[in-house]
N, C-alpha and C positions, 0 to 999 in steps of 0.2 A: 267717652271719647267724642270729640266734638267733631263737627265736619273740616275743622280748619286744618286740624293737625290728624285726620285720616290720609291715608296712601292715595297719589293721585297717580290716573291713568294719561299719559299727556299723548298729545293726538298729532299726528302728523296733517302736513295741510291737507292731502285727501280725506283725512276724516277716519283713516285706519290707527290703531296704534303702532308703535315701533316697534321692530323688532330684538330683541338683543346681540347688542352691538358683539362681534368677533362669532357669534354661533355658527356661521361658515366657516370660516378660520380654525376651528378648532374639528369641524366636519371633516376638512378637508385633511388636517393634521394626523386626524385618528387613521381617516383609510391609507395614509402613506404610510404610518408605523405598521400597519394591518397587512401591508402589500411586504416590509420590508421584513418581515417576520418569516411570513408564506416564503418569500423567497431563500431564504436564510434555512428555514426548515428543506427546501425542498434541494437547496446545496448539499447539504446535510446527512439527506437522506441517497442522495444521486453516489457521495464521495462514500458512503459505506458499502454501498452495493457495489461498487465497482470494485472496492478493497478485498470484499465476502466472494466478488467472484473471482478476485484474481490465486486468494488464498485456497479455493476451490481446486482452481487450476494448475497450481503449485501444489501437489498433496503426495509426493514419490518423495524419497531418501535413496540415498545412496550410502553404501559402508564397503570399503575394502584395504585395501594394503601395495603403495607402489613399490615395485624393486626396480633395481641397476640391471645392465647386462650381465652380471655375474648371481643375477638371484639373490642382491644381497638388499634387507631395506633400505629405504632410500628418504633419510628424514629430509626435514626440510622444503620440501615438493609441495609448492601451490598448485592445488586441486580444484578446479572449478567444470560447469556445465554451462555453454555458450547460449544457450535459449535462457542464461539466467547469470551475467556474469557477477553481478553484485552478490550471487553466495559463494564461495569458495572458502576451501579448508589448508592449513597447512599442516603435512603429516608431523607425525609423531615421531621420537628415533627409532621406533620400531615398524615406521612406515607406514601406520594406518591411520584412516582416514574416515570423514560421515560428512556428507552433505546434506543439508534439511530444507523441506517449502523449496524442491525446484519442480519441473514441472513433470508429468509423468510419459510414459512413450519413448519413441525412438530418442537419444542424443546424442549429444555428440562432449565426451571431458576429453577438458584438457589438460594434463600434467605438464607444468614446465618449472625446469629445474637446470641451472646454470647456464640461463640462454637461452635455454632450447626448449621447446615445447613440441609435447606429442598426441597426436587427436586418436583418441578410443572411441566407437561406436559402441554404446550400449543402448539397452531397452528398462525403463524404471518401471516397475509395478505403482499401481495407482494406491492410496492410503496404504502402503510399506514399508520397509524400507530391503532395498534388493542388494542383494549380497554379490559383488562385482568378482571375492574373491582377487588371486593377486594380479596387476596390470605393471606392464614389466614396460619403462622407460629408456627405451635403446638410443635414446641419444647420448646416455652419458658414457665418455668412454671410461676403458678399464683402466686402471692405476697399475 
């Protein structure tokens, strides 16, 4: 190898060499991917917990059966729990009913069935499901 056609070092006017051109550019590129990631994880991680504690929170069922003022089932009766309106059930022709993932403690269901609706205070046991037994909807009149 001769000296002509060896690798030259070429010198800036101070007498340093150069550095390679874009090597900030790409420093700077890595820690915003680096930042964009951490934050994406830490979304990630925020959006699960909060999910893990709501599903916590939600951890009582409910199972019962509504009737008419004459004691007779009452199909059709959307059944839901007002601290959780997004679950609600509608009965069976035999009038029974389960609500799942609402929250447990005092509530307050609501039955309503041709118009009308009616509020029950109950109490849900925590990881249960609590037996309401029959809840009798006196709005509906008799035929």
């Amino acid at each position: 190898m001769s000296f002509v056609s060896s690798p030259q070092v070429k010198y800036a006017t101070d007498g340093k060499p150069r550095e390679r051109a874009g090597c900030g550019v790409w420093v700077v590129r890595s820690a915003i991917v680096v930042l964009v990631l951490i934050a994406i994880g830490l979304a990630g991680y925020l959006w699960f917990n909060a999910n893990l504690a709501r599903q916590i929170a939600r951890s009582g069922a409910l199972q019962g059966i509504v009737l008419d003022a004459r004691n007779q089932p009452l199909p059709d009766a959307v059944v839901y729990v007002t601290a959780a309106p997004e679950v609600s059930a509608i009965t069976q022709s035999d009038g029974s009913f389960q609500l799942r993932d609402i929250p447990s403690g005092k509530q307050t269901v609501i039955i309503f069935y041709a118009k009308l609706g009616q509020e029950i205070e109950v109490t849900l046991d925590a990881n249960s499901v609590t037996q309401v037994g029959a809840l009798v909807h006196r709005g509906v009149l008799e035929k």
